[in-house]
N, C-alpha and C positions, 0 to 999 in steps of 0.2 A: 511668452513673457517669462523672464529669469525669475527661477525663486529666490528667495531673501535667506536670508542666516536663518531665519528663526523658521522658516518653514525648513528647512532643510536637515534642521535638528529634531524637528518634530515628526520628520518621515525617518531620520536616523533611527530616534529614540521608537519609532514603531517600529522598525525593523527589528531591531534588539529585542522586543517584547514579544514579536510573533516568531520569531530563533527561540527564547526561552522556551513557550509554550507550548512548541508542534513538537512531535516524536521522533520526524523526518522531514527532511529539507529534500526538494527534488529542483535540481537545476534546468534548466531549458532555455534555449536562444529563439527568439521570437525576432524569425525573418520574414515579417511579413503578410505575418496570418490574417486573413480578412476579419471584420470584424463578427461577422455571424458564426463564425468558427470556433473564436474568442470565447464568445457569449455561450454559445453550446459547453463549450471546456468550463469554463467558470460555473454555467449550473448544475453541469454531474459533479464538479468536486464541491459543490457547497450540500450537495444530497450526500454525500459520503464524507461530511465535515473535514473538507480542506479547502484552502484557499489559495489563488492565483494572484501572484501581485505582480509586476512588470515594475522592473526598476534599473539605475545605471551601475556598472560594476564597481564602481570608483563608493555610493555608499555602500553597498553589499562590502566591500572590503574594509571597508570602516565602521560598519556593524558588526563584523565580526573578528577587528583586530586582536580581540583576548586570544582567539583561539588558534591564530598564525594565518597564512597566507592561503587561499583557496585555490591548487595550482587546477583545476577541469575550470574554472571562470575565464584564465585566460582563452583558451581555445574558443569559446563561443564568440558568434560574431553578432555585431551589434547591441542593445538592451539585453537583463536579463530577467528572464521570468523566474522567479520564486515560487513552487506549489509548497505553502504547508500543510501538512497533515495532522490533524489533533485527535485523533480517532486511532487509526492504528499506523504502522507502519509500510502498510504493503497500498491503500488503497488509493493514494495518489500516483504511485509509484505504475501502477497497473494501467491507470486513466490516462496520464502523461505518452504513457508507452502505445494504448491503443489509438489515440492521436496523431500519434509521429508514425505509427504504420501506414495509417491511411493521408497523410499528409507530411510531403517530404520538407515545409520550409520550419517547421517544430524538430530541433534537434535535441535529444538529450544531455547534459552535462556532468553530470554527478549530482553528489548531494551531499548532504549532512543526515549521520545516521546514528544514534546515540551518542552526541555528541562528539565523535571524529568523522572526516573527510573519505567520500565512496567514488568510486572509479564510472563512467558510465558502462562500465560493463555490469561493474553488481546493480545498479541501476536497473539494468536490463535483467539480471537474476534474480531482481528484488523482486521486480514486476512478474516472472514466471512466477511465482510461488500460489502456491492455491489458499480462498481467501480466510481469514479468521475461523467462519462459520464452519468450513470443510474441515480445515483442522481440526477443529474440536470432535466435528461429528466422527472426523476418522479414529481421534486420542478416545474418544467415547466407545464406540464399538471396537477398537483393541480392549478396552480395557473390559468390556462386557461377555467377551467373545470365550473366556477360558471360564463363565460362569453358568453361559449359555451351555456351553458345549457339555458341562458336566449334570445339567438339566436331563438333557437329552438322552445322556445317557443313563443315567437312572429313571426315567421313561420309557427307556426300551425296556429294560426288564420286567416291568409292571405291562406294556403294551405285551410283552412275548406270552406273556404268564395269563393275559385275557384272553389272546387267540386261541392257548394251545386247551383251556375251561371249556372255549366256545370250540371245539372241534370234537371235545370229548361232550359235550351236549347234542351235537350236531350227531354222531355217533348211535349214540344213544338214542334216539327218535326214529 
C-alpha cells in the first residue's frame, strides 16, 4: 500500500532527527538479507546503542539536502539501510563490518562522520579501530607507565640495600 504525504513527512522528519542525534552514519545496501539475519543485526546494534533503519535513497536524499549530495548512496543497489550510532563512533561501524564478512549480500557504502561524507574504505578503517574501552586502557597505562617505572626503580635500591643487611647477617651467623 502507497504511503500519503503525511506519513512520508513524518518518516522524513525522523530521518532528520536520528542524522542530528547519532555521532556516525553507516551506509549499507540490503540485498536481500533473510530476515533472521536482520533481527540478529538489529539486536547487537541496540546492545551497543545503535539503530538499523531500512529506507529508500530518494528520502535519505532529502533528509539530508542541507548538507549536499551523498555521492557512496548512488552505488548501492536497491533500498538502503541506515545504522546510527549514539554511543560512539566506531561500534556500528565494527557490527556492520562483521556482518558483511560473513555475509556477501550486506555491502558497505560509506557514511556520515562528524558531520561530513566517508568513503567505504574509512568505513572499513573505521571498523579496524580498537574499541573505546581498549583505547582508554592503553591512553591509561601510557600514561602510568613513566610513574610506575620510576616506582621501581627507587625500589630497587631499598630492595639492593635489604639483600646486601641480609648477607652481612647471613655472614655473621
Amino acid at each position: 500500500m502507497p504511503k500519503s504525504k503525511d506519513q512520508k513527512k513524518e518518516i522524513l522528519e525522523n530521518i532528520k532527527d536520528k542524522l542530528a542525534k547519532s555521532k556516525a552514519v553507516v551506509f549499507s545496501a540490503d540485498k536481500g538479507l533473510d530476515v533472521k539475519t536482520v533481527e540478529s543485526l538489529r539486536q547487537e546494534l541496540k546492545e551497543n546503542q545503535a539503530e538499523y533503519l531500512v529506507t529508500k535513497k530518494t528520502l535519505l536524499q532529502l533528509a539530508n539536502k542541507d548538507r549536499g549530495d551523498i555521492p557512496a548512496i548512488d552505488d548501492l543497489q536497491g533500498s538502503v539501510a541506515l545504522t546510527f550510532s549514539y554511543h560512539d563512533e566506531v561500534s556500528a561501524a565494527k557490527i556492520l563490518s562483521k556482518y558483511a564478512k560473513t555475509n556477501d549480500k550486506l555491502e558497505l557504502g560509506g557514511g556520515i562522520l562528524e558531520n561530513s561524507f566517508i568513503m567505504p574504505e574509512m568505513v572499513k578503517r573505521l571498523a579496524a579501530l580498537p574499541s573505546r574501552e581498549v583505547l582508554l586502557a592503553t591512553l591509561l597505562a601510557s600514561l602510568t607507565s613513566p610513574v610506575s617505572g620510576l616506582a621501581n626503580v627507587l625500589s630497587g635500591n631499598i630492595r639492593n640495600l635489604v639483600g646486601v643487611l641480609s648477607a652481612i647477617k647471613d655472614k655473621k651467623q
